[in-house]
C-alpha positions as CSV (number, residue, x, y, z in Angstrom):
1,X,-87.7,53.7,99.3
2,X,-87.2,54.2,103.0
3,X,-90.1,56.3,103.2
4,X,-92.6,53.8,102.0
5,X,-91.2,51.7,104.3
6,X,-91.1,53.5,107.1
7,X,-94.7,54.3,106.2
8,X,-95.8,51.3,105.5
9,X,-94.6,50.1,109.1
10,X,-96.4,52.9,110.5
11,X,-99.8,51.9,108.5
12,X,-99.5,48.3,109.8
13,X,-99.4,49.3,113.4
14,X,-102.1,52.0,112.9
15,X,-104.5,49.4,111.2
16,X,-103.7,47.0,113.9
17,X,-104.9,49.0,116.9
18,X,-107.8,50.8,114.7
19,X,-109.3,47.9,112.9
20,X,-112.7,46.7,114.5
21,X,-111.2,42.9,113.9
22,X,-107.8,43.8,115.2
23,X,-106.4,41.8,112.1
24,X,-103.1,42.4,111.3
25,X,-103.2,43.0,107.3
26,X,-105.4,45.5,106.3
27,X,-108.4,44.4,103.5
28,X,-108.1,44.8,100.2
29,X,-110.3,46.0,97.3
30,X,-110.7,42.5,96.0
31,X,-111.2,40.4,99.7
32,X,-115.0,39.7,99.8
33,X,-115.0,39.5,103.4
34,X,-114.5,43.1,104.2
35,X,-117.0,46.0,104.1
36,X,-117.1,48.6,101.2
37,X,-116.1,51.0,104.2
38,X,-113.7,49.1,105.8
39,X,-111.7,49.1,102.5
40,X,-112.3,53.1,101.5
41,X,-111.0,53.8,105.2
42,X,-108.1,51.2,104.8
43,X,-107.2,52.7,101.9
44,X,-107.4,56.3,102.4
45,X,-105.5,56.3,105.8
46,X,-102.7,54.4,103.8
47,X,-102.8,56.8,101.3
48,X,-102.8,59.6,103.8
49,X,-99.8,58.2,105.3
50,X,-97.6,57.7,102.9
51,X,-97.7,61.2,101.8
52,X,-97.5,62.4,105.1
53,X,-94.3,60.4,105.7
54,X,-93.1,61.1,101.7
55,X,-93.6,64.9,102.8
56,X,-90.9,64.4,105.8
57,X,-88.5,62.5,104.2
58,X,-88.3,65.2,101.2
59,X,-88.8,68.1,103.6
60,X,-85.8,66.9,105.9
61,X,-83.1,65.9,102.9
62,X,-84.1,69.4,101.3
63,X,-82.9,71.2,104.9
64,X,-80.1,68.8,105.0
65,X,-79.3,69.8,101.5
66,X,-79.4,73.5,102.8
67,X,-77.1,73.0,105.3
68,X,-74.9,71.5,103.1
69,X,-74.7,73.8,100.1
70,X,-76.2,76.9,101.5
71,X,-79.0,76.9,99.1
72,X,-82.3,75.4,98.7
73,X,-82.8,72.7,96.4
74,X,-84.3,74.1,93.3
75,X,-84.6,77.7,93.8
C-alpha cells in the first residue's frame, strides 16, 4: 500500500511538470478531451512507475529481512 502511494505521489508531480497542459490529473481512457497519445503516454509512465517504485519497496524489505534473519527471503 505505501508503495502505490508513494508512486502514485510521484506520478502526479511527474505528469504535472510533463504534461503539455500542465493539468494536474492526468487523462483517462474514457475523457474525450485528451489525445489517443496523451492517454498511451499517461498511462504507460504510470505503469512504469509503479513497478519501478513496487521493485524498491520489495527489493529494500527483502535486504531488511536479510539483515534480520541472515537469510534471503525465499531461498
Amino acid at each position: 500500500m505505501v508503495s502505490g502511494a508513494l508512486a502514485g505521489v510521484i506520478f502526479k508531480h511527474l505528469w504535472k511538470r510533463a504534461s503539455p497542459t500542465h493539468r494536474d490529473d492526468s487523462p483517462k481512457a474514457l475523457e474525450s478531451e485528451f489525445g489517443l497519445g496523451e492517454v498511451l503516454i499517461a498511462a504507460a509512465l504510470q505503469g512504469a512507475l509503479f513497478a519501478l517504485v513496487k521493485a524498491l519497496v520489495d527489493r529494500g524489505g527483502a535486504r531488511a529481512f536479510e539483515r534480520a534473519t541472515g537469510e534471503w527471503p525465499g531461498d
